[in-house]
Structures are given as C-alpha cells and as structure tokens.
PyMOL Python script that loads the backbone (N, CA, C, O; Angstrom):
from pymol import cmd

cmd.read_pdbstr("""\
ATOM      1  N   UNK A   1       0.845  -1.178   0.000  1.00  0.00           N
ATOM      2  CA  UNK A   1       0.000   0.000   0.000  1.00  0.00           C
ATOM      3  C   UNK A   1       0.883   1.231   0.000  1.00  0.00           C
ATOM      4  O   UNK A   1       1.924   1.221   0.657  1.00  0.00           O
ATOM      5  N   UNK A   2       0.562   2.167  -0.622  1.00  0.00           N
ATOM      6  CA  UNK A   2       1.415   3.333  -1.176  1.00  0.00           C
ATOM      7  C   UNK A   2       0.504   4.623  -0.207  1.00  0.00           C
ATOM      8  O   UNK A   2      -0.718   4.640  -0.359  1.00  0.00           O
ATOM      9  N   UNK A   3       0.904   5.270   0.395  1.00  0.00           N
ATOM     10  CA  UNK A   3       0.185   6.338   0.741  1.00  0.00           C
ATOM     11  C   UNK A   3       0.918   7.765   0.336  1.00  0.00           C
ATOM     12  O   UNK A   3       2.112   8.059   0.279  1.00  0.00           O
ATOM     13  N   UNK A   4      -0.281   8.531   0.078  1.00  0.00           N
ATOM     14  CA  UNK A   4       0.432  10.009  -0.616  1.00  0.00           C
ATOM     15  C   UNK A   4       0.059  10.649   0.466  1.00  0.00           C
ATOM     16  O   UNK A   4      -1.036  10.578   1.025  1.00  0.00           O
ATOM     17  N   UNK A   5       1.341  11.526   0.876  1.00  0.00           N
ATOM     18  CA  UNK A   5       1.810  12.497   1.314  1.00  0.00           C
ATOM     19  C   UNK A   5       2.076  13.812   1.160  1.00  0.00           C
ATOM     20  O   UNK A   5       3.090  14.197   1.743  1.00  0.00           O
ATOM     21  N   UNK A   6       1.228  14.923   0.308  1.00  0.00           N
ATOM     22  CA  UNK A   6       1.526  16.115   0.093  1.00  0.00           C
ATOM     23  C   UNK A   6       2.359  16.002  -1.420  1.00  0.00           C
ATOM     24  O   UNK A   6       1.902  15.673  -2.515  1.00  0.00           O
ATOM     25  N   UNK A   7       3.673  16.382  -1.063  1.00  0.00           N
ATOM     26  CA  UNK A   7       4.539  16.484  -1.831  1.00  0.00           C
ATOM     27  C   UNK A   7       5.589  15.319  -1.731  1.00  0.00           C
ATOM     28  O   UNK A   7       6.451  15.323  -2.610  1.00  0.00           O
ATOM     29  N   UNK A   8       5.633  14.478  -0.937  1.00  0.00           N
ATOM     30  CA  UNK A   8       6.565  13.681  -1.123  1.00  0.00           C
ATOM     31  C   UNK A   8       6.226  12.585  -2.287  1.00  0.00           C
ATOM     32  O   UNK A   8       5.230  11.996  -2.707  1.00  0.00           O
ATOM     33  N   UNK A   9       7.573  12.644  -2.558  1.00  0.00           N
ATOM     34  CA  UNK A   9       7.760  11.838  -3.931  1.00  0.00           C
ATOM     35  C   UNK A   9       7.632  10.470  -3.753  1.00  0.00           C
ATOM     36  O   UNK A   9       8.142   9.901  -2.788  1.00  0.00           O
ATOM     37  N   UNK A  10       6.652   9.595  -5.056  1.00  0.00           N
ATOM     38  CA  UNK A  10       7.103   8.284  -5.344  1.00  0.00           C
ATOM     39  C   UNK A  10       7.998   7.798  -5.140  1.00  0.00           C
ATOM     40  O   UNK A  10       9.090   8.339  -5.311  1.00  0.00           O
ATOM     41  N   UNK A  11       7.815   6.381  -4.619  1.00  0.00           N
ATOM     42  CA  UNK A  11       8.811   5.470  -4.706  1.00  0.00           C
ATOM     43  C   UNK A  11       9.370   5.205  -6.210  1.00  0.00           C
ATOM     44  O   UNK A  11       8.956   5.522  -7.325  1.00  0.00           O
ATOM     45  N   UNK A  12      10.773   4.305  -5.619  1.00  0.00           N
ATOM     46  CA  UNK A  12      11.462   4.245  -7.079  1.00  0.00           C
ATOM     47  C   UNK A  12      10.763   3.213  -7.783  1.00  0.00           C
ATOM     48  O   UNK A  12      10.132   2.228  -7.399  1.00  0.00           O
ATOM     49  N   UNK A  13      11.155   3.902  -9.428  1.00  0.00           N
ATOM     50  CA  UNK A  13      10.210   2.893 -10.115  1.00  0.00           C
ATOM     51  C   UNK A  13      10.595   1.479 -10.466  1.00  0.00           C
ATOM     52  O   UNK A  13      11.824   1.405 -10.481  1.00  0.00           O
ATOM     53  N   UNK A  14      10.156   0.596 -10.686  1.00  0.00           N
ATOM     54  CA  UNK A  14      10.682  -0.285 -10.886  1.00  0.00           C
ATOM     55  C   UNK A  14      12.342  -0.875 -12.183  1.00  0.00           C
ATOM     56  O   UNK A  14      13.179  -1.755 -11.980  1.00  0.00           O
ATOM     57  N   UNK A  15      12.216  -0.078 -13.193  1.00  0.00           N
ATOM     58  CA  UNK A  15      12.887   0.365 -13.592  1.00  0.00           C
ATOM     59  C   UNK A  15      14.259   0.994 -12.702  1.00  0.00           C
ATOM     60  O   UNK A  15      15.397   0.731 -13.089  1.00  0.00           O
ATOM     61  N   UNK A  16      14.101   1.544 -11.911  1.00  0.00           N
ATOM     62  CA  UNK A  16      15.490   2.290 -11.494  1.00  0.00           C
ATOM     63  C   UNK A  16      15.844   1.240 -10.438  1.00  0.00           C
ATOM     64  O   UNK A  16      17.030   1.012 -10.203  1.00  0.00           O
ATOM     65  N   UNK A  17      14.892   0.606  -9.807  1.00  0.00           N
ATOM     66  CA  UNK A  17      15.162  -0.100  -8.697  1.00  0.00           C
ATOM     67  C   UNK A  17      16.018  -1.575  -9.600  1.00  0.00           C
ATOM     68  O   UNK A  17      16.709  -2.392  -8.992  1.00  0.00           O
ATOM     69  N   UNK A  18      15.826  -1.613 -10.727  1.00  0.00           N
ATOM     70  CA  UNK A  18      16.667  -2.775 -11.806  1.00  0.00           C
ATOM     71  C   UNK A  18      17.605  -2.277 -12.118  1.00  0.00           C
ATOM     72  O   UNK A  18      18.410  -3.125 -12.504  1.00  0.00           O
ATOM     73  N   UNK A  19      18.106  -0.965 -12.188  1.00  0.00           N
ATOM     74  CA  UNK A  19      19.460  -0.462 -12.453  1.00  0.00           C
ATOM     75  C   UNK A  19      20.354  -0.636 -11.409  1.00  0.00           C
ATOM     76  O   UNK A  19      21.340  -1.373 -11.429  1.00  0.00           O
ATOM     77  N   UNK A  20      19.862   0.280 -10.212  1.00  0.00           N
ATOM     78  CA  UNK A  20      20.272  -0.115  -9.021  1.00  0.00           C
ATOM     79  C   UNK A  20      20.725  -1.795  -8.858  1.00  0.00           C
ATOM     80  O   UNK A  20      21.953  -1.861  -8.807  1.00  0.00           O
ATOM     81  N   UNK A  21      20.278  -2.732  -8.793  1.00  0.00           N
ATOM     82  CA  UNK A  21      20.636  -4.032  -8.753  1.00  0.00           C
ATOM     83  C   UNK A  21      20.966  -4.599  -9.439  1.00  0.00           C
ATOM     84  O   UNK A  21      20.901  -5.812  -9.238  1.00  0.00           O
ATOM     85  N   UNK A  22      21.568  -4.077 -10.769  1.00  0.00           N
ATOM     86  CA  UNK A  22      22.073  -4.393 -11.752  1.00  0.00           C
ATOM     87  C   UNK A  22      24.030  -4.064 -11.862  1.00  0.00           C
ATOM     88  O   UNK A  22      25.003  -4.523 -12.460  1.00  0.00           O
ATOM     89  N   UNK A  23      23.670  -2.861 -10.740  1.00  0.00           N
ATOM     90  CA  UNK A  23      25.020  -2.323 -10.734  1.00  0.00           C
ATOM     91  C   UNK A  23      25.581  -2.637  -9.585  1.00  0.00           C
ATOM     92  O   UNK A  23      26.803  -2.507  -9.520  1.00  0.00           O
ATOM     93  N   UNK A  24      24.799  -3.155  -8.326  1.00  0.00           N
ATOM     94  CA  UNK A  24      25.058  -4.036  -7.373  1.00  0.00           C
ATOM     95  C   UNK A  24      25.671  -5.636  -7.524  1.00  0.00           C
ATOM     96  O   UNK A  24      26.382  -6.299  -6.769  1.00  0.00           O
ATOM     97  N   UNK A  25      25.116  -5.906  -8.729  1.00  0.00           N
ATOM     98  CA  UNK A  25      25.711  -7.364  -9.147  1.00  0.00           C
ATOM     99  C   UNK A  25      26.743  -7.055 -10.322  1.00  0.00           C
ATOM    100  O   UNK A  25      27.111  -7.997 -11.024  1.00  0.00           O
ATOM    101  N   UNK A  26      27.125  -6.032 -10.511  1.00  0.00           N
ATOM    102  CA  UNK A  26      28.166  -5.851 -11.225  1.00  0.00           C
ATOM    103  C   UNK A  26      29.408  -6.708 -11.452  1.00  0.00           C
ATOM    104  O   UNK A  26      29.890  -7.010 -10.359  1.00  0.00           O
ATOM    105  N   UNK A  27      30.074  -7.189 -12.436  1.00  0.00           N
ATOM    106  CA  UNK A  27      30.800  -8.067 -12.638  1.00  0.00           C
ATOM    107  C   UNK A  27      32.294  -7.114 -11.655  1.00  0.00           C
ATOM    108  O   UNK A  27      32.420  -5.892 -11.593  1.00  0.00           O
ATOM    109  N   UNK A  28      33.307  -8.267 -10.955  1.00  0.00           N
ATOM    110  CA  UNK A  28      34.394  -7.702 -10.675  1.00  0.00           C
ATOM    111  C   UNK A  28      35.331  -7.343 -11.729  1.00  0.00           C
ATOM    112  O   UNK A  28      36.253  -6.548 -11.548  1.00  0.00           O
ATOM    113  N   UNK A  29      35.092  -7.927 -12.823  1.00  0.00           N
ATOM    114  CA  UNK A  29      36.488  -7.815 -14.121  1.00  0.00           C
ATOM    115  C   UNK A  29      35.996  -6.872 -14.990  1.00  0.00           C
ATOM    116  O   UNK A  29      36.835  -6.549 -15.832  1.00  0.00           O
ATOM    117  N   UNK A  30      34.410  -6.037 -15.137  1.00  0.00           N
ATOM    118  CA  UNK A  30      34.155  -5.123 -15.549  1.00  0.00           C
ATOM    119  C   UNK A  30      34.991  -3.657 -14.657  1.00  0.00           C
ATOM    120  O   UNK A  30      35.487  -3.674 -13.530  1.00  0.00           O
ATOM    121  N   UNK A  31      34.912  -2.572 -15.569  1.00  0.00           N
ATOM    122  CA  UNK A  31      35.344  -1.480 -14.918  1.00  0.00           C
ATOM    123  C   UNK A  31      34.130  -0.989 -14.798  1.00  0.00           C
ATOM    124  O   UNK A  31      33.120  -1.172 -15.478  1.00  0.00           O
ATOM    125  N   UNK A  32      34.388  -0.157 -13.593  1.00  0.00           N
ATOM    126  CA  UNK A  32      33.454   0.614 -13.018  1.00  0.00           C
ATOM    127  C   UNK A  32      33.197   2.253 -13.247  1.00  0.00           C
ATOM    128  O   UNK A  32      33.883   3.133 -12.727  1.00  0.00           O
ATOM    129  N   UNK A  33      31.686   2.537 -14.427  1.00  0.00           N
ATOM    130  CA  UNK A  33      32.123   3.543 -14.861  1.00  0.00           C
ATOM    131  C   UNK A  33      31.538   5.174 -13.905  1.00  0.00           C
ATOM    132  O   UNK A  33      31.433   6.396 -14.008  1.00  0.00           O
ATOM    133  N   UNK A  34      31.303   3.960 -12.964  1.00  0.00           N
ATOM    134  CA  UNK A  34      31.058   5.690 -11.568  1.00  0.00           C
ATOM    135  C   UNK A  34      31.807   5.404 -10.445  1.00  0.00           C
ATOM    136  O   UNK A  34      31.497   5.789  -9.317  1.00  0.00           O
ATOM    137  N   UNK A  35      32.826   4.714 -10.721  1.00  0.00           N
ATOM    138  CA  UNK A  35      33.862   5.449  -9.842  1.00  0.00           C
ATOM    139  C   UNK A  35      34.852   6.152  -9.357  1.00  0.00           C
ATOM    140  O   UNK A  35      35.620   5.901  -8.429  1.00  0.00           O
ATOM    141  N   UNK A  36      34.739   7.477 -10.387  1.00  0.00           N
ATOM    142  CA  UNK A  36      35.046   8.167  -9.860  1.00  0.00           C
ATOM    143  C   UNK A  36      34.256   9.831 -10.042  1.00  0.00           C
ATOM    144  O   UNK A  36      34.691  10.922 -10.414  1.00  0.00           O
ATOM    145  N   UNK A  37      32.345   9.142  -9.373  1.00  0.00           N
ATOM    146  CA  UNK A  37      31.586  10.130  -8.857  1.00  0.00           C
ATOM    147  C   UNK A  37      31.629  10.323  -7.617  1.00  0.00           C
ATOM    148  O   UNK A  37      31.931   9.566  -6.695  1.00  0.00           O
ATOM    149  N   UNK A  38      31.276  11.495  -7.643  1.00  0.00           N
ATOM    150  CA  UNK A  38      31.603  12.113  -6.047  1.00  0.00           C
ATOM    151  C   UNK A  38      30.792  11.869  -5.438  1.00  0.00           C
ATOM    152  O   UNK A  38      29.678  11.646  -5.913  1.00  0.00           O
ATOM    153  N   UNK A  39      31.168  11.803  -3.622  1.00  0.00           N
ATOM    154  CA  UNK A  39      30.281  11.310  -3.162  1.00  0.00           C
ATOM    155  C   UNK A  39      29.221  12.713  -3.001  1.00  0.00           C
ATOM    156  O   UNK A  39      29.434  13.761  -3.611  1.00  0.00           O
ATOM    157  N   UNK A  40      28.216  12.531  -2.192  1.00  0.00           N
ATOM    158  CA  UNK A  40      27.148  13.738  -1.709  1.00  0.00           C
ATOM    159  C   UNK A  40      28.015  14.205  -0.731  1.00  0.00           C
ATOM    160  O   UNK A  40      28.741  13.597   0.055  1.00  0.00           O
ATOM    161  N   UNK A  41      27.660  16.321  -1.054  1.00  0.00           N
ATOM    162  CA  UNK A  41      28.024  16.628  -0.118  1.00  0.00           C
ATOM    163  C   UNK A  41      27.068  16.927   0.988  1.00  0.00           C
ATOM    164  O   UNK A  41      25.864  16.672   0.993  1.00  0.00           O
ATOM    165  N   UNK A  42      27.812  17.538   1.977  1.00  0.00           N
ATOM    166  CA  UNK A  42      27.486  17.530   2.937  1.00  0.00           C
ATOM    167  C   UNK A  42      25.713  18.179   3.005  1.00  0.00           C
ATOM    168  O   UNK A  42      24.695  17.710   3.512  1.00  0.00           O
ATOM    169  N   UNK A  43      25.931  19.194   2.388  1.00  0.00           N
ATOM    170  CA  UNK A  43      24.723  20.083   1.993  1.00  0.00           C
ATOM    171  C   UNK A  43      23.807  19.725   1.416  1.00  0.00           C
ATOM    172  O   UNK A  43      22.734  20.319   1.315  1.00  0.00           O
ATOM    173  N   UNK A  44      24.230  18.273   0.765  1.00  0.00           N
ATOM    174  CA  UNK A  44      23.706  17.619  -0.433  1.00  0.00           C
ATOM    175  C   UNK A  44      22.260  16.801   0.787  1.00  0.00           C
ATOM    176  O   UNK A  44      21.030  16.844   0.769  1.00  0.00           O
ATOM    177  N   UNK A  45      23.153  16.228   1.576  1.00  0.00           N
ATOM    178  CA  UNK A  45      22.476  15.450   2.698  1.00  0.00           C
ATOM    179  C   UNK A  45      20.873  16.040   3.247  1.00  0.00           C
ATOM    180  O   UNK A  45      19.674  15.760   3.244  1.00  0.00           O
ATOM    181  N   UNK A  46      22.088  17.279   3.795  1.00  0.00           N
ATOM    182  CA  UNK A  46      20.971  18.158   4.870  1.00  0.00           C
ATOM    183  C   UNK A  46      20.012  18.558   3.653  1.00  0.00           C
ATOM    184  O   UNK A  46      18.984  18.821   4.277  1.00  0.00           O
ATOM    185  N   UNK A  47      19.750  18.739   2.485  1.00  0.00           N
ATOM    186  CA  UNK A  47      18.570  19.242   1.473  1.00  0.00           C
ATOM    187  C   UNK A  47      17.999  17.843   1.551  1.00  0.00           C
ATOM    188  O   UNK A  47      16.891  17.803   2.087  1.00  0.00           O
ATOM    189  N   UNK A  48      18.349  17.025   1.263  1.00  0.00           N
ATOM    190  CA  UNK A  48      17.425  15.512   1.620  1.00  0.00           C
ATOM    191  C   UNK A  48      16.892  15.411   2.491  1.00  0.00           C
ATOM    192  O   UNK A  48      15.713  15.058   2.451  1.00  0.00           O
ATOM    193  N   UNK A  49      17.703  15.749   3.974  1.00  0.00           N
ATOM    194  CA  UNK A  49      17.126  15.304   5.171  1.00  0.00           C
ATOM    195  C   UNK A  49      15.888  16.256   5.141  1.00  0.00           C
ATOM    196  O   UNK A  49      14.887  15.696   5.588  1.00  0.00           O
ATOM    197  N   UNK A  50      15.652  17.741   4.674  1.00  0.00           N
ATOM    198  CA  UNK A  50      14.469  18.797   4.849  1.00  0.00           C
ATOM    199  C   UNK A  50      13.595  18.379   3.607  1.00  0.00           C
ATOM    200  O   UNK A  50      12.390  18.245   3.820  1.00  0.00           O
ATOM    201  N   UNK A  51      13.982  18.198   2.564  1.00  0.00           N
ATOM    202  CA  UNK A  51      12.933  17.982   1.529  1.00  0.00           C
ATOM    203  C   UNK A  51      12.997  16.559   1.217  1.00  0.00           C
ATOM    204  O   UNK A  51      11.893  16.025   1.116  1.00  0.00           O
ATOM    205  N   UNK A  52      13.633  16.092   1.105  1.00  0.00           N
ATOM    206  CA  UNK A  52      13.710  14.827   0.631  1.00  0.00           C
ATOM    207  C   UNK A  52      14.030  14.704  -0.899  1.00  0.00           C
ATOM    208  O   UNK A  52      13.813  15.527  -1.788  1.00  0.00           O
ATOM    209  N   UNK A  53      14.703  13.239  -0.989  1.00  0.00           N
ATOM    210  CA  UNK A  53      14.050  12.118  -0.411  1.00  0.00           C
ATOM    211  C   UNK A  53      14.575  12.079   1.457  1.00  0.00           C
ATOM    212  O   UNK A  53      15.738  11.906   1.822  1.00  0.00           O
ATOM    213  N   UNK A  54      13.652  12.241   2.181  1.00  0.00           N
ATOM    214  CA  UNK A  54      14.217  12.049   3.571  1.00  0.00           C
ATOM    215  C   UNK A  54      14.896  11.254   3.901  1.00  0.00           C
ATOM    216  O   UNK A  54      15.990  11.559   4.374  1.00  0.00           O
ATOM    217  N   UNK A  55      14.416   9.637   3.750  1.00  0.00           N
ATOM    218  CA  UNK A  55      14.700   8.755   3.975  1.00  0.00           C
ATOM    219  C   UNK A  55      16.480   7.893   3.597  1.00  0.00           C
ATOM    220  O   UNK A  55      17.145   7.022   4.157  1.00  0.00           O
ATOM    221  N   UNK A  56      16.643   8.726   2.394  1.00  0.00           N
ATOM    222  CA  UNK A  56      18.119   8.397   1.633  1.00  0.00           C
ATOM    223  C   UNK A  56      18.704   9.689   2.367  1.00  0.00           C
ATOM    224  O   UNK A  56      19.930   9.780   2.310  1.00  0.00           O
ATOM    225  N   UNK A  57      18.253  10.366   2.822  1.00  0.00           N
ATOM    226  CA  UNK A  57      19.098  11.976   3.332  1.00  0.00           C
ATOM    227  C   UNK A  57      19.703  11.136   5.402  1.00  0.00           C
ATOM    228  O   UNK A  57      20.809  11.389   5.879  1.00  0.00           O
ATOM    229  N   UNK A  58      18.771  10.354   6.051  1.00  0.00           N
ATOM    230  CA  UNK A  58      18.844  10.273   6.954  1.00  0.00           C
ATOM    231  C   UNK A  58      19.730   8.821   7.037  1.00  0.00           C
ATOM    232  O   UNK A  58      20.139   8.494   8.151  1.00  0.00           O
ATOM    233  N   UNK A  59      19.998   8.043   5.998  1.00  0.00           N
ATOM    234  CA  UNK A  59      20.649   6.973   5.798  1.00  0.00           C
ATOM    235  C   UNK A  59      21.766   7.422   5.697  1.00  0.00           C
ATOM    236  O   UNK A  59      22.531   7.119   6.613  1.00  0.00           O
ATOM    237  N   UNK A  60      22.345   8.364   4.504  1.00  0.00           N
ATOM    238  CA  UNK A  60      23.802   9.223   3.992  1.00  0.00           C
ATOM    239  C   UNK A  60      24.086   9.185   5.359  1.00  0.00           C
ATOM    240  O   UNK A  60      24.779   8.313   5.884  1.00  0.00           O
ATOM    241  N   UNK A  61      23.252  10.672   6.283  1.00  0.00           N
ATOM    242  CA  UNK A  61      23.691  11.202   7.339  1.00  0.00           C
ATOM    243  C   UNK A  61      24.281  10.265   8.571  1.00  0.00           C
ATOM    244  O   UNK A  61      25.284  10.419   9.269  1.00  0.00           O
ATOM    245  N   UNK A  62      23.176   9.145   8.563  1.00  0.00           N
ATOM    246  CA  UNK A  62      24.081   7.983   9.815  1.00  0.00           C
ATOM    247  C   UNK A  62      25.524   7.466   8.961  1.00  0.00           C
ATOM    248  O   UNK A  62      26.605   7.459   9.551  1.00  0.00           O
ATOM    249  N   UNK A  63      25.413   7.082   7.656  1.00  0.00           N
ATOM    250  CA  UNK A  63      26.493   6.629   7.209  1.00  0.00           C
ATOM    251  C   UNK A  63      27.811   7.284   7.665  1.00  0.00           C
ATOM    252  O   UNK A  63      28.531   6.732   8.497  1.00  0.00           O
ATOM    253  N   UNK A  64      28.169   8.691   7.004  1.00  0.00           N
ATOM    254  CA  UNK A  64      28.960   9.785   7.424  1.00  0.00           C
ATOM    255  C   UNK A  64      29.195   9.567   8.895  1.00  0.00           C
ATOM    256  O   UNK A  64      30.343   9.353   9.285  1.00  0.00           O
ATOM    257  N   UNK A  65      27.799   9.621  10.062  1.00  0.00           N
ATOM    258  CA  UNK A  65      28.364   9.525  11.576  1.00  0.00           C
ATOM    259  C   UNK A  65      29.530   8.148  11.337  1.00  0.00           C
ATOM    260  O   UNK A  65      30.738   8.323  11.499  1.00  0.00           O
ATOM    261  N   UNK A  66      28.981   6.888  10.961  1.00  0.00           N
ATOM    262  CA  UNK A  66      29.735   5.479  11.097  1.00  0.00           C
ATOM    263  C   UNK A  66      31.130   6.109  10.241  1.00  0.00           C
ATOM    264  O   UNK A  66      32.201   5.892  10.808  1.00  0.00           O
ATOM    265  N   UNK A  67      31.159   6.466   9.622  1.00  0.00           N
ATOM    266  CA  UNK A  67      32.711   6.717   9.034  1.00  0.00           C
ATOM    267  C   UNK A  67      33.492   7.698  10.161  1.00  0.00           C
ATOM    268  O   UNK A  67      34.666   7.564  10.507  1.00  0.00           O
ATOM    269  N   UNK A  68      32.748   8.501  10.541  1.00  0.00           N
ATOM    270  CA  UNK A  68      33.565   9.593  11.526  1.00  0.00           C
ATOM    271  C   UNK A  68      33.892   8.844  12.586  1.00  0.00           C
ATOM    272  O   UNK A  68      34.825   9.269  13.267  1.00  0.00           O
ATOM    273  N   UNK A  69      33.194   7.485  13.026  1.00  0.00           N
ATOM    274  CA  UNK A  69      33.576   6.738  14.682  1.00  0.00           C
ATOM    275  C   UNK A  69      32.469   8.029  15.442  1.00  0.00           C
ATOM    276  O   UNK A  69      32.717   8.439  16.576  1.00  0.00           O
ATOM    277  N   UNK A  70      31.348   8.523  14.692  1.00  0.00           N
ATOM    278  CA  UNK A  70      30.296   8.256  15.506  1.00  0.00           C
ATOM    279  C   UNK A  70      28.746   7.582  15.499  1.00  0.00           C
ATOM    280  O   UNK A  70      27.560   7.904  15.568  1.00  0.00           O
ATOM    281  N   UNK A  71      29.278   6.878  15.417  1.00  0.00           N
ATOM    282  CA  UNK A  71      27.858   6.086  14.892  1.00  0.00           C
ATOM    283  C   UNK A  71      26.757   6.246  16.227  1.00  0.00           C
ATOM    284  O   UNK A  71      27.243   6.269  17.357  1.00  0.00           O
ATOM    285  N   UNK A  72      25.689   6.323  16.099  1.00  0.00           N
ATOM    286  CA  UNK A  72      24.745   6.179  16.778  1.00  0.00           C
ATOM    287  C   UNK A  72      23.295   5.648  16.382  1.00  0.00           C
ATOM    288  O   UNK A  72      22.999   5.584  15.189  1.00  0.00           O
ATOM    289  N   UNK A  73      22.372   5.260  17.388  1.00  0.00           N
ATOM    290  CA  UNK A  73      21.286   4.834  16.655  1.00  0.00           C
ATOM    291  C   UNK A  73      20.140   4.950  17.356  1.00  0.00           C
ATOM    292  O   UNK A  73      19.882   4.661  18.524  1.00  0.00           O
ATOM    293  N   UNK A  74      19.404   5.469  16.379  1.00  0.00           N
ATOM    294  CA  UNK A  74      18.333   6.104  16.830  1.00  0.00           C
ATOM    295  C   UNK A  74      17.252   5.443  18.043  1.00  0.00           C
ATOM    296  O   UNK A  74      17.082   4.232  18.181  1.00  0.00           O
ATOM    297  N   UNK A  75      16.642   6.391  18.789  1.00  0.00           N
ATOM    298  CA  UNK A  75      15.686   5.459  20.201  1.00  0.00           C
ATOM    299  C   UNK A  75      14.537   6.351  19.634  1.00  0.00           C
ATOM    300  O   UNK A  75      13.411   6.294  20.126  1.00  0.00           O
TER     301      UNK A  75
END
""", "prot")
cmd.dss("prot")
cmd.show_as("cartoon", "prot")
cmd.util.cbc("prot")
cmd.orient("prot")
C-alpha cells in the first residue's frame, strides 16, 4: 500500500530499482564507470534530510556519523 503524502515523492520505479541491482551485481572484471563520482556533499544530505528524499538523506547522514567513529542509533 502506497500512501500520498503532500509532496513527497514516489517510490522508485521499478525500472530504477533494476538499475540499481544491476550495478550491485556488477561483474568484478568489468570497470566501473562511476567510480570516480563524487560522493554527496554535505549540503547535499541536509537538502534531503528537509525535503527529501528524507529517507536516503537520513541513511547518507548515519552513514557519514559510522565513518567519523560516531555512529549512533536512533531510540
């Protein structure tokens, strides 16, 4: 069940969600032709975390804590 929310955006379509896992099963002896995209910046995050997509904005943001050695988790 899908519920709409104002302005928040659709889920991904099925289509992107096959790219995505397409590039997840990526061969190791292929080259990889996004790596060397940048990651999100910082600013990039915090506009996710307020508009969204929230949900990928609040994932980045714990990620970043776990790389800094501060990881925490939410109560």
């Amino acid at each position: 069940m899908i519920v709409h929310l104002g302005d928040v955006r659709e889920p991904l379509s099925d289509r992107s969600i096959a790219v995505l896992y397409r590039f997840v099963r990526w061969p190791m002896d292929v080259e990889d032709s996004f790596k060397n995209e940048k990651p999100f910046t910082e600013e990039e995050i915090e506009q996710m975390k307020s508009l969204g997509p929230r949900g990928l904005g609040e994932l980045m943001d714990e990620l970043g804590q776990i790389r800094k050695g501060k990881g925490h988790t939410k109560t």
